[in-house]
C-alpha positions, 0 to 999 in steps of 0.5 A: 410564599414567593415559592409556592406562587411561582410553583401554583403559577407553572402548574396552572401555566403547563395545564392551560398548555393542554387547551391552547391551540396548537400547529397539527401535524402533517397527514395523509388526507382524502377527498371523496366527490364527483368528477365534474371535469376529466381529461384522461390523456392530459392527466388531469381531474377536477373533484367537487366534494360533498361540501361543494368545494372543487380540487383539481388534480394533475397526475404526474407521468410516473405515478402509475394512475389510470384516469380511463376508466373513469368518466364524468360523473363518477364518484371517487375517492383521491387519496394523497399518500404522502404527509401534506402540512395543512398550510400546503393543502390546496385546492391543486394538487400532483398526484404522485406514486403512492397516491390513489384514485378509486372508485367510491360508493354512493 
């Protein structure tokens, strides 16, 4: 009997295993809003998205991003390129070669 108890116990054990929270992997993530703050020469953008949080950019000098043909009041898309775990993203970002600012549609 000691047997089947502890197989019963690690079958139900391995299937709970699936309801468990768990740590999710790293990915690319995007944000979709409006520019509410926009210095084209310093590099630096701040975006407030549809749920009213503000993400501010800093565009490192080789990331091959152009911010003048942007303005206030524009709607893009900031696309980070590269895998951020979800403990690092903030409300501050550099963007970085690989990432994209573009224009989105209303």
């Amino acid at each position: 009997m000691g047997p089947r108890i502890s197989v019963a116990f690690l079958v139900a054990a391995f299937a709970m295993g699936g309801f468990l929270p768990r740590v999710a992997a790293a990915e690319e993530r995007t944000v979709v809003g409006t520019i509410v703050r926009l210095d084209s020469a310093g590099g630096e953008l701040v975006v407030r998205d549809a749920a009213g949080a503000s993400w501010s950019y800093k565009v490192d000098a080789d990331a091959g991003i152009d911010l003048s043909g942007f303005r206030q009041g524009d709607r893009v898309k900031v696309s980070i390129g590269r895998a951020t775990p979800l403990n690092m993203i903030t409300a501050a970002d550099r963007l970085r070669k690989g990432d994209r600012v573009e224009k989105a549609p209303y």
